[in-house]
VMD Tcl script that draws the C-alpha trace (Angstrom):
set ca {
  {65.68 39.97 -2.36}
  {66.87 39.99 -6.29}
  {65.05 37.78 -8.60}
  {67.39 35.89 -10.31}
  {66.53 34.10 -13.94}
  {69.45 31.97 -15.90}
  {69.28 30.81 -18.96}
  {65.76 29.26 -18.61}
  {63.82 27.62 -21.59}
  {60.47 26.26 -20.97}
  {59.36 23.30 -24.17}
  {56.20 22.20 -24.74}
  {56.83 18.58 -26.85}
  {58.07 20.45 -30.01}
  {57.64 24.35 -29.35}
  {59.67 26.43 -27.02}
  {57.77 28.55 -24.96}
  {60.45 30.32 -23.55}
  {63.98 30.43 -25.09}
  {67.29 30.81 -22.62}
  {65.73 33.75 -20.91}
  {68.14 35.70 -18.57}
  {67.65 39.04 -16.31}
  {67.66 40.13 -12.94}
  {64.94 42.01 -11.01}
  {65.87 44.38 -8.22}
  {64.57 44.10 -4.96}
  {61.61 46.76 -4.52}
  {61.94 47.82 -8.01}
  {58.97 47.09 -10.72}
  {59.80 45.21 -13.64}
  {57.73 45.14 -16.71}
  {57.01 41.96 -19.51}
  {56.12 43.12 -22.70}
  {54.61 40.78 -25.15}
  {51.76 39.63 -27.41}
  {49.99 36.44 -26.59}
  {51.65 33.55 -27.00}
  {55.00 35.27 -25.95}
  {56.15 34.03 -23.15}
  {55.14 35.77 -20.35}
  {52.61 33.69 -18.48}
  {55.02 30.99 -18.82}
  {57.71 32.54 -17.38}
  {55.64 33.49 -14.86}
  {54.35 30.09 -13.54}
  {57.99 28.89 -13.76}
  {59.06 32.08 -11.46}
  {56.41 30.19 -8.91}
  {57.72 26.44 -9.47}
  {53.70 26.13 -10.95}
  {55.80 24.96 -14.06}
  {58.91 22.58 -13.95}
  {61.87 24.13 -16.39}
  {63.26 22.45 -19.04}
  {66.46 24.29 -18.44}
  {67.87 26.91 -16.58}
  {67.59 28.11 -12.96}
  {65.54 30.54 -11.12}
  {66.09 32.01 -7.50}
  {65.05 34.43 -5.28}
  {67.26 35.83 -2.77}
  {69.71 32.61 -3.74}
  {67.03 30.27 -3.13}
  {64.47 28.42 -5.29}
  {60.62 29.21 -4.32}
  {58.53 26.68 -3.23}
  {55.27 26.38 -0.79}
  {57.82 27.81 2.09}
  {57.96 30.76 0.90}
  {53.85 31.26 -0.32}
  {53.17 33.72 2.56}
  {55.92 36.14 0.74}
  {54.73 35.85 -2.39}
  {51.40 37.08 -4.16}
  {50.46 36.10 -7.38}
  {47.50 37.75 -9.85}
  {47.02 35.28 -12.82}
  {45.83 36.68 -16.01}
  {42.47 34.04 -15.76}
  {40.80 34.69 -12.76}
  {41.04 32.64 -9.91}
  {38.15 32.93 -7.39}
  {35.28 31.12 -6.05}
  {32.30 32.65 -8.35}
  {29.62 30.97 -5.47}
  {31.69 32.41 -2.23}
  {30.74 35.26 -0.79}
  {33.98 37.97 -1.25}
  {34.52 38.03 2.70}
  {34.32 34.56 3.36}
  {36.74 33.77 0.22}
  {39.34 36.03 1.04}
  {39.56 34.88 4.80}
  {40.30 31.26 3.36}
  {43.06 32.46 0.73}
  {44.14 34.73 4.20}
  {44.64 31.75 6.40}
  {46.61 29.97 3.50}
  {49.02 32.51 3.81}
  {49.28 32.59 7.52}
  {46.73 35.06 8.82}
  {44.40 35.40 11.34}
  {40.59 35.55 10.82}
  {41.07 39.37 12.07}
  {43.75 40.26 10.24}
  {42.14 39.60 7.09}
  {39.47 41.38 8.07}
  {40.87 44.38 9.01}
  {42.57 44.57 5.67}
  {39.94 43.24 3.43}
  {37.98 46.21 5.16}
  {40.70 48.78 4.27}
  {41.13 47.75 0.71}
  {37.21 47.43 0.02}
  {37.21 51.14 1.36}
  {40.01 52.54 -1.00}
  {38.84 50.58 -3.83}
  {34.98 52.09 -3.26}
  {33.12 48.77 -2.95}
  {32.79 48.13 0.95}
  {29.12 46.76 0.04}
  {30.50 43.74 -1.75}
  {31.93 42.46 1.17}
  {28.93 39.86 1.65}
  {28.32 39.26 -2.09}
  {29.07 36.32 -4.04}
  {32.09 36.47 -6.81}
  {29.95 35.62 -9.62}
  {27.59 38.53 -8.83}
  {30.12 41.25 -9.60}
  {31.09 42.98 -12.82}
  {34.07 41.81 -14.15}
  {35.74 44.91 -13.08}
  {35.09 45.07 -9.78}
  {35.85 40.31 -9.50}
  {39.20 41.84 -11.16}
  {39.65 44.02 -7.53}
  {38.79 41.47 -5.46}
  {40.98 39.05 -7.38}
  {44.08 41.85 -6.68}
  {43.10 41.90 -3.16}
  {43.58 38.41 -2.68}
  {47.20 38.83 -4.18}
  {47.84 41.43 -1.73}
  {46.24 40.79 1.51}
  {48.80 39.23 3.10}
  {51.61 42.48 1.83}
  {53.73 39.98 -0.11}
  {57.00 40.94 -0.99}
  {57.72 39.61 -4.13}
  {54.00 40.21 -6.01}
  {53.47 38.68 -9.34}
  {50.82 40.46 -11.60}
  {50.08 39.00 -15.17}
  {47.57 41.52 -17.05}
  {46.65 43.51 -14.22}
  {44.78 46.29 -15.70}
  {42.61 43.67 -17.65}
  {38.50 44.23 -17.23}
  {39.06 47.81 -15.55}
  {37.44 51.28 -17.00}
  {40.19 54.01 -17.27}
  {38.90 55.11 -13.40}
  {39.65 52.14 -12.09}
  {42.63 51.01 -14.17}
  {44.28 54.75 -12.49}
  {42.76 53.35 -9.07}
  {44.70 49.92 -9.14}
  {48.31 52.00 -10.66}
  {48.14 54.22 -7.58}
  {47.65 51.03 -5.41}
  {50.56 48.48 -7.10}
  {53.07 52.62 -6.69}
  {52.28 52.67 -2.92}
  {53.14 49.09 -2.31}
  {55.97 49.32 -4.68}
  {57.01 52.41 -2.41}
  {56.43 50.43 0.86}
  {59.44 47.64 -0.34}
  {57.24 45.23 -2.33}
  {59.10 43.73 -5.62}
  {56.55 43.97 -8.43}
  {56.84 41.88 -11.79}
  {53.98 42.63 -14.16}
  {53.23 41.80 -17.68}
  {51.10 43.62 -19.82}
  {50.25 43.88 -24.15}
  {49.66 47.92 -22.98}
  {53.09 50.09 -23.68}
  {51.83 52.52 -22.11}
  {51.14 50.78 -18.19}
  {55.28 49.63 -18.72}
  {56.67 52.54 -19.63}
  {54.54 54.80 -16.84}
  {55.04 52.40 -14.12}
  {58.72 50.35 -14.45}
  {61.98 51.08 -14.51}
  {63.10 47.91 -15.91}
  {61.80 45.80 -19.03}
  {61.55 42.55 -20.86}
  {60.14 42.19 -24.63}
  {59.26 38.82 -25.19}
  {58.40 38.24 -28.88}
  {57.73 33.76 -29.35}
  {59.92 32.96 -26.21}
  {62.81 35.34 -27.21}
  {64.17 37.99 -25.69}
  {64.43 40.85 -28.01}
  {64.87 43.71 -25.39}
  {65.99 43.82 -21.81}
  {67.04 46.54 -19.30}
  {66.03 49.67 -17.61}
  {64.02 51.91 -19.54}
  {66.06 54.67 -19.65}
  {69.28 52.75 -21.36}
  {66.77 51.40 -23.96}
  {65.34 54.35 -25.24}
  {68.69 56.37 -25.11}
  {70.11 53.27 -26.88}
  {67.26 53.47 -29.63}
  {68.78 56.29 -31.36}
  {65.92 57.49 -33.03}
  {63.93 60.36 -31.58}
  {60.29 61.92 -32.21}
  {59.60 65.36 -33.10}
  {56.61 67.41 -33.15}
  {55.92 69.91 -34.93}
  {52.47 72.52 -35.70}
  {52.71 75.28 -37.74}
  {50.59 77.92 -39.33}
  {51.59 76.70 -42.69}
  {52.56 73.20 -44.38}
  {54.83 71.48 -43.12}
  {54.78 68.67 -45.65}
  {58.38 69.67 -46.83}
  {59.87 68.36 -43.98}
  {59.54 64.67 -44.77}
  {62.27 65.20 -47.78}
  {64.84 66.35 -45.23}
  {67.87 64.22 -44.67}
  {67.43 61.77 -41.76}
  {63.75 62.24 -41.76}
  {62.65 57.99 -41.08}
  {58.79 58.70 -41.00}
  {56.40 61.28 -41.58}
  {52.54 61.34 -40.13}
  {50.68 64.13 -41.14}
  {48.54 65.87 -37.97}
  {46.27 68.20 -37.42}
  {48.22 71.58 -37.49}
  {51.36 70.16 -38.32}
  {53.15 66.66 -38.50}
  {55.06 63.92 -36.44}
  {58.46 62.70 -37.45}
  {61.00 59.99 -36.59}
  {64.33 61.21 -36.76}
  {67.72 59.45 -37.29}
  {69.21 60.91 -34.40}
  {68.61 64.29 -32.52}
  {70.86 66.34 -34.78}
  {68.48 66.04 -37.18}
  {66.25 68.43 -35.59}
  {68.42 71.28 -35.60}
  {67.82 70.89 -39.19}
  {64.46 70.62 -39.62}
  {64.20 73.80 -37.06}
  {66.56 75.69 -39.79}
  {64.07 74.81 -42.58}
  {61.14 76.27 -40.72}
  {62.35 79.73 -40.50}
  {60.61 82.38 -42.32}
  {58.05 79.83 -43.59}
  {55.43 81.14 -40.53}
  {54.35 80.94 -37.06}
  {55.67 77.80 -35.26}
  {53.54 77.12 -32.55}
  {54.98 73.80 -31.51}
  {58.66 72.14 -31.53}
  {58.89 69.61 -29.42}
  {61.73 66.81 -29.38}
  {60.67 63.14 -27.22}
  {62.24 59.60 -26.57}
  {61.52 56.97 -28.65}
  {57.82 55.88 -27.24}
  {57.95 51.59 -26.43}
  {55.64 50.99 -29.32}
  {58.30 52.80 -31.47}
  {60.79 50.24 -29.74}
  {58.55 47.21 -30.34}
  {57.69 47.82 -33.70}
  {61.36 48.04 -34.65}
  {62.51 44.68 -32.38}
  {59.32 42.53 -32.84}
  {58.99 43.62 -36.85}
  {54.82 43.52 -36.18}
  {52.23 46.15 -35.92}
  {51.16 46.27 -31.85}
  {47.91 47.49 -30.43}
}
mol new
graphics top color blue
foreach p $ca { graphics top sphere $p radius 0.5 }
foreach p [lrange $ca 0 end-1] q [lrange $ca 1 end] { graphics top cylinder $p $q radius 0.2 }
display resetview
């Protein structure tokens, strides 16, 4: 079932959201947003799920618009949290549960399972509001999930979640990706995109400055990233030819190249000048991207 987005703009009165925005997402593939606030992405989000009319454009999925038809396929994790703070986790999550079309033992048979492999199966009788944030952030992805959507819908996931937990909740959105699920996710960490998706979007003020699988766009970049530690300085190296940036390091320095040829250079200039105990050549890292596309420094 391919996600299908064409030319849509979203306008708020003067100021456009989102600007003639066109991809496609791949059935059981993950597909990343990339963005600051005020980007885009939530937007484009609650327009995906009809919660926002478009100003122009069309969306479909699987060659049909989605509407309240279709809820029990869909989960959706919004970036503000979403649940009952005075409801007790077990009795909230059989209510969302029947909304989607499952029984009172269904839910509880899977509410049970995911309480387990998240490591919380005592909050099952708790109230919301008397949870960390980190662990109302689980129970709020649970409720997305319950029901094993296939189209799931996850704006700022990791938000509110230790580095534990943040690895427990990646290993969970992999297997369901694995099991069929379509997975859109935003999130303002290039790091979460580029481990988890295959495809991208970087949304900079409702424009699309990057789109495409992840490999094309880095091989497209050009520019790579080389390492390099010595026993010796190394500070020469930022006055050879097609040498973009320097960063000094301990042991050694980080360069961006104009294109890969340039190392076989720099490698030339290093010999007889010591022991090299590191020469290593990368891709282009997504902040590298962004910085270049979006023009902005980006936590």
């Amino acid at each position: 079932m391919t996600l299908l987005l064409n030319n849509v703009t979203k306008r708020f009165g003067e100021n456009i959201a989102v600007n003639n925005l066109s991809l496609e997402i791949p059935e059981s593939e993950m597909f990343g947003f990339l963005g600051g606030n005020g980007a885009g992405k939530t937007t484009t989000f609650r327009m995906i799920l009809g919660l926002l009319d478009r100003t122009n454009g069309d969306i479909s999925w699987n060659g049909e618009t989605i509407n309240y038809d279709k809820s029990h396929l869909i989960g959706y994790l919004p970036e503000e949290r979403g649940l009952y703070p005075k409801l007790k986790v077990r009795d909230q999550l059989i209510y969302l549960g029947k909304l989607r079309g499952m029984s009172k033992h269904e839910v509880d048979s899977e509410l049970n399972n995911w309480l387990e492999r998240f490591k919380v199966p005592e909050y099952i009788d708790k109230r919301v509001e008397e949870l960390s944030k980190g662990n109302q952030q689980k129970i709020q992805f649970i409720s997305a999930v319950i029901h094993k959507p296939k189209l799931l819908i996850l704006d700022e996931p990791f938000s509110g979640l230790d580095p534990i937990n943040v690895e427990m909740l990646k290993e969970a959105v992999l297997e369901l990706k694995n099991q069929g699920t379509s997975i859109v996710f935003s999130s303002h960490r290039m790091e979460h995109v580029e481990e988890l998706c295959e495809h991208l979007c970087i949304l900079h003020n409702g424009d699309q400055v990057v789109q495409g699988s992840l490999r094309d766009i880095k091989r497209s970049f050009g520019k790579k990233n080389l390492m390099v530690h010595g026993d010796f300085s190394v500070d020469f190296l930022q006055d050879i030819p097609g040498v973009l940036r320097y960063k000094k390091v301990a042991d050694g320095c980080e360069l961006q190249i104009e294109h890969e040829d340039v190392s076989q250079k720099v490698f030339a200039s290093l010999q007889g000048k010591g022991f090299v105990r590191k020469f290593d050549l990368e891709e282009p890292s997504l902040n590298d991207i962004f910085i270049e596309k979006v023009g902005a420094a980006y936590e």
